[in-house]
C-alpha positions in Angstrom: 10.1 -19.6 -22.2 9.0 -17.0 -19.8 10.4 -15.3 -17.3 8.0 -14.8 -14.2 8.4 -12.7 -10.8 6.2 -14.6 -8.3 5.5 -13.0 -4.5 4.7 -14.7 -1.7 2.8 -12.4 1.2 3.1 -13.2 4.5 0.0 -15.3 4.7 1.3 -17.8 2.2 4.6 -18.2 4.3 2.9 -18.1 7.5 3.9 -21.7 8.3 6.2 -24.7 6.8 3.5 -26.4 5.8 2.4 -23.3 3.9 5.9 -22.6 2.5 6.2 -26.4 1.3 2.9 -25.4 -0.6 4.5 -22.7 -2.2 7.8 -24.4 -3.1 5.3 -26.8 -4.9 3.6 -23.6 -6.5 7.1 -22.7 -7.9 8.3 -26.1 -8.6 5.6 -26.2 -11.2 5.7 -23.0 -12.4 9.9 -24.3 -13.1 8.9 -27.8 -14.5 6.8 -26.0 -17.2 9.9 -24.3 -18.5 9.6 -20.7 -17.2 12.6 -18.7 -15.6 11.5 -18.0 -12.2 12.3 -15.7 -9.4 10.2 -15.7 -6.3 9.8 -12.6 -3.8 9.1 -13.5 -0.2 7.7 -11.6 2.8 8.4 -12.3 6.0 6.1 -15.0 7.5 2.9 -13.5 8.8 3.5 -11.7 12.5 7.4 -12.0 12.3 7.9 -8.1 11.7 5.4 -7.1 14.3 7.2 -9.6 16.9 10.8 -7.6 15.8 8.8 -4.2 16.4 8.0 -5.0 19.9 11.3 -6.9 20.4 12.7 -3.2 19.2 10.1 -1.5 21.8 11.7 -3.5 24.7 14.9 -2.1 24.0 13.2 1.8 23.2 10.6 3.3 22.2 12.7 4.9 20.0 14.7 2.5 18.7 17.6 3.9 16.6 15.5 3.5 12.8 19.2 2.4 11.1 19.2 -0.3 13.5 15.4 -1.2 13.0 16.2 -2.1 9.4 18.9 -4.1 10.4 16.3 -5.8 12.7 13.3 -6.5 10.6 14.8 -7.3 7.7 15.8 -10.4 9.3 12.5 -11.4 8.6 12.4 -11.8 4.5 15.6 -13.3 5.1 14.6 -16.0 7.2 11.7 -16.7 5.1 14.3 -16.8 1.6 16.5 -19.4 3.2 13.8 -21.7 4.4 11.6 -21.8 1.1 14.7 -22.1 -1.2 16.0 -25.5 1.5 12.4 -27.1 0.5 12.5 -26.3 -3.0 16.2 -28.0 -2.6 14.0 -31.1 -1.2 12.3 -31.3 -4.1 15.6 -32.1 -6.2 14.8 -28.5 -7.3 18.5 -26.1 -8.0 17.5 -22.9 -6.2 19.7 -20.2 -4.3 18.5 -17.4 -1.8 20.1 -13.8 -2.3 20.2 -11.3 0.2 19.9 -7.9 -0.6 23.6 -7.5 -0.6 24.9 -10.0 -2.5 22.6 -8.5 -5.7 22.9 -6.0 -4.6 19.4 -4.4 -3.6 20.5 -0.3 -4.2 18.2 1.7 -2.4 18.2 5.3 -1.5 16.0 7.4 1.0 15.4 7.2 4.5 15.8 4.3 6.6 12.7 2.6 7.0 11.1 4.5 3.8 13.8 3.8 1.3 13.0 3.0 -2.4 14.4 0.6 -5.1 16.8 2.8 -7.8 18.5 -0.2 -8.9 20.4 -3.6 -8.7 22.8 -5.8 -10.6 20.5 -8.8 -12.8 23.7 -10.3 -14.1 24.3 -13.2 -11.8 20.4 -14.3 -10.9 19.9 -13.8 -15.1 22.8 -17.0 -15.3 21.1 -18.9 -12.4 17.5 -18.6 -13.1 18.3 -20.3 -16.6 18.0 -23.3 -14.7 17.6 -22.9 -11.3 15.4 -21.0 -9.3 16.2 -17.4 -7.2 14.9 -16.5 -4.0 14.9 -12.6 -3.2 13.9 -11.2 0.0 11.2 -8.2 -0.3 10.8 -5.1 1.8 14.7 -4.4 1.5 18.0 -3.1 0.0 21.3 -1.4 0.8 22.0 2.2 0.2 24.7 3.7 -1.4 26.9 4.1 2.7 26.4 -0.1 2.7 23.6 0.3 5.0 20.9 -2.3 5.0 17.5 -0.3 4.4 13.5 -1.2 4.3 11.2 0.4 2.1 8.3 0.4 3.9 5.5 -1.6 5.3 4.3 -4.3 2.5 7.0 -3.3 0.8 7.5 -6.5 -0.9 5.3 -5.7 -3.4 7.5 -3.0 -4.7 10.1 -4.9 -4.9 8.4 -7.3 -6.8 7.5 -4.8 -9.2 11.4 -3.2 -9.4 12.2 -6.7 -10.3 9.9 -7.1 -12.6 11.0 -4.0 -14.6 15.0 -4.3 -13.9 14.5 -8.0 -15.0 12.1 -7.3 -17.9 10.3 -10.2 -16.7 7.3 -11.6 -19.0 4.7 -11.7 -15.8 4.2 -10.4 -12.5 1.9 -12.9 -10.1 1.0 -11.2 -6.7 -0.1 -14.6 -3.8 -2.2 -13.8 -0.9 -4.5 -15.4 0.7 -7.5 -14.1 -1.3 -8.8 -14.7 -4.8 -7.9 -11.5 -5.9 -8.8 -7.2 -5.8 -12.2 -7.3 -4.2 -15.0 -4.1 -4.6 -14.6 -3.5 -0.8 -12.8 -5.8 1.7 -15.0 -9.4 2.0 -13.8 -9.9 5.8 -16.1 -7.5 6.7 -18.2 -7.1 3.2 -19.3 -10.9 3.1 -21.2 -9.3 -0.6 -17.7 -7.7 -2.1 -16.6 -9.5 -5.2 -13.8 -10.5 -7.1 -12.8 -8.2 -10.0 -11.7 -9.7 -12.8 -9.6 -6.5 -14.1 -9.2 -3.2 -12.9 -6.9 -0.2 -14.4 -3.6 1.0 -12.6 -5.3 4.2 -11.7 -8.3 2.9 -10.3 -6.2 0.0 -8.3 -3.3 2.8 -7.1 -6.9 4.8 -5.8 -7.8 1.7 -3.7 -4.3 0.8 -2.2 -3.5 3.9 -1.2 -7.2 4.7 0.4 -6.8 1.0 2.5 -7.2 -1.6 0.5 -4.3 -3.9 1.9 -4.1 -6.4 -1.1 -1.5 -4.3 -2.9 1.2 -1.6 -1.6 0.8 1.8 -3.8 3.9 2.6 -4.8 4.3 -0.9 -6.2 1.1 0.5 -8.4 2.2 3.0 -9.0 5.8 1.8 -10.2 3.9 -0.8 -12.2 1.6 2.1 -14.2 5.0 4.3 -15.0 6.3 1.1 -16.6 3.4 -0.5 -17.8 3.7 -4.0 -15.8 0.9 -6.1 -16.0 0.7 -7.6 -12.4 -1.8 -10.5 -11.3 -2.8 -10.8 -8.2 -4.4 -14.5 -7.5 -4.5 -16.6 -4.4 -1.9 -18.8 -2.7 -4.6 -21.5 -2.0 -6.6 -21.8 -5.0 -6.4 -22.6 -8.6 -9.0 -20.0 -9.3 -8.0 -17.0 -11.4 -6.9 -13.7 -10.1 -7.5 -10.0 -10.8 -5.4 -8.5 -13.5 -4.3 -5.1 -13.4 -3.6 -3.6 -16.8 -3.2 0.0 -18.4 -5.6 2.8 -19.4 -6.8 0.9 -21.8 -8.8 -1.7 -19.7 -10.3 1.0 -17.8 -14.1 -0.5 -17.8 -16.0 3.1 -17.9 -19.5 1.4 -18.0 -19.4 1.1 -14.3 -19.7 4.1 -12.3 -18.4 3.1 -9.0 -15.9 -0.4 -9.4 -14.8 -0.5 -5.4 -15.4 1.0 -1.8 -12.2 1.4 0.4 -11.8 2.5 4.1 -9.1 3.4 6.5 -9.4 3.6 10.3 -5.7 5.0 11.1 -6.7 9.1 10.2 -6.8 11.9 12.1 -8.4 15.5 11.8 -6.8 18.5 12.6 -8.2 22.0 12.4 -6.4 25.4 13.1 -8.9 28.0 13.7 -8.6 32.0 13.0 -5.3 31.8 10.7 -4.8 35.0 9.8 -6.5 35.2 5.8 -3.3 36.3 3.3 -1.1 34.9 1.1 1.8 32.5 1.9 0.1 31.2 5.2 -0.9 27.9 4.0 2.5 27.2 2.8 3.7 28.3 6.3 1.2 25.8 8.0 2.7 23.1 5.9 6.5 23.7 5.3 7.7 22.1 8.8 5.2 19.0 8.3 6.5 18.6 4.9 10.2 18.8 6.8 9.2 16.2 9.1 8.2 14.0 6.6 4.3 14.0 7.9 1.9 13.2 4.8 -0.9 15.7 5.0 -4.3 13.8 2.9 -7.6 16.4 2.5 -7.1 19.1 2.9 -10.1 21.9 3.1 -10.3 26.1 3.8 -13.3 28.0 4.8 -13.0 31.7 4.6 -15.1 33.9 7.9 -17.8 36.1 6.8 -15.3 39.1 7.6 -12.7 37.9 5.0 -10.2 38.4 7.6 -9.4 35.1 9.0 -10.1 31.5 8.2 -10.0 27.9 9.3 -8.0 25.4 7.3 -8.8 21.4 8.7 -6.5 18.7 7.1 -6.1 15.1 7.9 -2.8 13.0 8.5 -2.1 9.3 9.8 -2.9 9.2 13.7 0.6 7.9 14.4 1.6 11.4 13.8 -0.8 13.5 15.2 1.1 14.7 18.3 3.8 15.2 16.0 1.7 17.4 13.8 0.4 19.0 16.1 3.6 19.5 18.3 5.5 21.7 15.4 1.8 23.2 14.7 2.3 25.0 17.7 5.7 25.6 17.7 5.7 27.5 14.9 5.9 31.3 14.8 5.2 32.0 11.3 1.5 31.2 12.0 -0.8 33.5 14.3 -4.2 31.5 15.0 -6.6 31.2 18.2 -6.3 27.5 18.7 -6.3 24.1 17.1 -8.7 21.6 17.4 -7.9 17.9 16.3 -9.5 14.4 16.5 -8.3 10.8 16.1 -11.5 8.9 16.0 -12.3 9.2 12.6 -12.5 7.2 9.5 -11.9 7.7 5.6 -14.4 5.9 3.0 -13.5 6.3 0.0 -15.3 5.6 -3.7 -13.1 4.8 -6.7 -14.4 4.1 -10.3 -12.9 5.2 -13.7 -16.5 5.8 -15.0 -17.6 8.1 -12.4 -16.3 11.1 -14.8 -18.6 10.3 -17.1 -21.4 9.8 -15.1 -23.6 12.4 -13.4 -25.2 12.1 -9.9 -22.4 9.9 -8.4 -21.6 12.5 -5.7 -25.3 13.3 -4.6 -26.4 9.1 -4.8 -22.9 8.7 -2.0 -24.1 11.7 0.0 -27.8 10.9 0.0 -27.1 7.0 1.1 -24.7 8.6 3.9 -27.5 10.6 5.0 -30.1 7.8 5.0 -27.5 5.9 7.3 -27.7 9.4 9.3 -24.3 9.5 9.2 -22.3 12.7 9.2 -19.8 14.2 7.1 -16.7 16.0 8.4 -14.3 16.2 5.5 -14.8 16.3 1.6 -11.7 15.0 -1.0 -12.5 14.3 -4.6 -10.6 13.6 -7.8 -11.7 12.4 -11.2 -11.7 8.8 -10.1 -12.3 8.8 -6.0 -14.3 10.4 -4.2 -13.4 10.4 -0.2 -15.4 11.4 3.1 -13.8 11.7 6.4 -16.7 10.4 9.4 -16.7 9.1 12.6 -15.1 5.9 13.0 -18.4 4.0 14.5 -20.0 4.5 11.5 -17.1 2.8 9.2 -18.5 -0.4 8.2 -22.5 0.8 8.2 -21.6 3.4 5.5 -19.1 0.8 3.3 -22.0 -1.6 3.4 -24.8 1.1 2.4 -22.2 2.3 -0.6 -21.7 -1.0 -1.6 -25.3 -2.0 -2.5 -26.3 1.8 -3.9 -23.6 1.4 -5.9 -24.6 -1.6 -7.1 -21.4 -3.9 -6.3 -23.3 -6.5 -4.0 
């Protein structure tokens, strides 16, 4: 007997037809003898209809109140896929976040999963089947709390751990992890494995099939997660440890993400402490600041620091930017048409002329750079966004991933 977490995106629960289809999924997955529990999204659109329902009301809508709001969602999604599996003569229950419970902790809206009581669905699943609802929990106060956009994949992977569950199967409504993403690569492939490092690289750089701190949560642990198709019998992508890192291949995906902005301050004062000045209130503010780069003037006196953070907060940046009077600079400079594209293979350590072969095929496209980032497995560019999908493309087939 094994005991399987199954997740259903928001694709695969889009419509009743499609969650009939995944009761059926499940139903079989049961009849085979496995303990089951199943994860749902919401059904694809729902959250973004309660976010403008919220925007009605105000456009800053209170956030304890906007978790109450969209995690109706997942909850209306449980309830309607466990009443078909019922159809089915199957014994399944749905379980709200508090009736586990679901502990979170954290911010509203950007909570994360610390723990939650596996007694009661461990007696149920031995023959029935539990229904969870992702993207949610309740804090320590009794407040109902989200954990962030796609968030059901990390609660998928909590389960998973907190369960000790045999297997973790990711649905969507794609194959699998793809080099770059095949709505607008029509060449990407499939890939059949792919490490946790190299996968955590791609979700958090814009690939959408997987939320990164569900990676992320699965590499601490050492969860094997699948991630395979709602609609197919075809066989996913497996996402494994270290040890499956294929280091033959250089380059193993492209990833892009059109929601970045670049800001740069120019004539900071040059001495020690002012960087950390620059970035104490975003860090306050809980803004995420990505690449981050310095150049020195020729007089050694002052220098210009450009960084990048998600457009939705680039008033916000650069708002306290100016407001704050630790910092002397001559003015700030900042724009929100740009893109990131991003390189990730375990192999490039190892291999020599990976940098120069992504910067001479950018340059062939005549396509400027703006922004450098690099680690031992990515290596990142910030251009302008026009240029997105001409320079995925061109990195794609130098890269040999066509």
């Amino acid at each position: 007997m094994v005991k399987k977490i199954l997740k259903f995106g928001g694709t695969s629960v889009g419509t009743i037809e499609r969650i009939k289809h995944v009761a059926n999924i499940i139903r079989k997955e049961h009849v085979s003898g496995n303990q089951i529990i199943a994860v749902v999204s919401a059904m694809s659109g729902k959250t973004n209809e309660l976010i403008e329902l919220s925007k009605e009301i105000s456009e800053k809508f209170e956030k304890r109140e906007l978790d109450v709001l969209l995690s109706t969602g997942e909850q209306v999604t449980s309830a309607l896929l466990c009443g078909a599996l019922i159809k089915l003569k199957i014994k399944a229950r749905s379980w709200l976040n508090w009736q586990i419970p679901i502990l979170t902790e954290g911010e509203h809206s950007n909570s994360r999963i610390v723990n939650m009581n596996v007694s009661k669905i461990n007696e149920f699943i031995k023959d029935g089947i539990a229904i969870v609802p992702g993207f949610q929990g309740i804090s320590k106060n009794g407040d109902v709390t989200t954990i962030g956009r796609g968030g059901s994949d990390a609660t998928a992977v909590a389960i998973a751990k907190l369960f000790d569950a045999d297997a973790c199967e990711i649905y969507t409504d794609v194959d699998g992890v793809f080099s770059s993403d095949p709505n607008n690569v029509p060449v990407a492939k499939k890939i059949d494995k792919i490490s946790y490092e190299e996968m955590l690289e791609l979700s958090s750089l814009g690939a959408k099939v997987m939320q990164s701190s569900a990676v992320q949560t699965a590499m601490i642990y050492d969860i094997p997660i699948e991630v395979r198709s709602t609609f197919t019998d075809r066989k996913g992508t497996r996402i494994f440890d270290q040890q499956n890192i294929d280091y033959t291949k250089s380059v193993t995906g492209v990833a892009y993400s059109k929601d970045d902005a670049k800001i740069t301050i120019i004539g900071v004062e040059d001495k020690p402490g002012v960087a950390a000045n620059i970035f104490e209130p975003l860090n306050e503010a809980q803004i995420n600041v990505d690449m981050v780069i310095q150049n020195i003037s020729s007089d050694q006196r002052t220098t210009d620091i450009t960084f990048t953070v998600k457009r939705n907060d680039l008033s916000k940046t650069t708002e306290i930017l100016k407001k704050n009077k630790k910092v002397k600079f001559n003015k700030i400079t900042n724009n929100d048409k740009v893109a990131k594209v991003s390189i990730v293979g375990a192999g490039m350590v190892s291999t020599p002329g990976v940098t120069f072969k992504m910067f001479k095929g950018l340059a062939e496209e005549k396509i400027n750079i703006l922004a450098i980032s690099t680690s031992e497995i990515k290596l990142s560019v910030i251009i302008d966004e026009p240029n997105t999908l001409k320079a995925v493309k061109k990195l794609h087939t130098i890269f040999n991933l066509d």
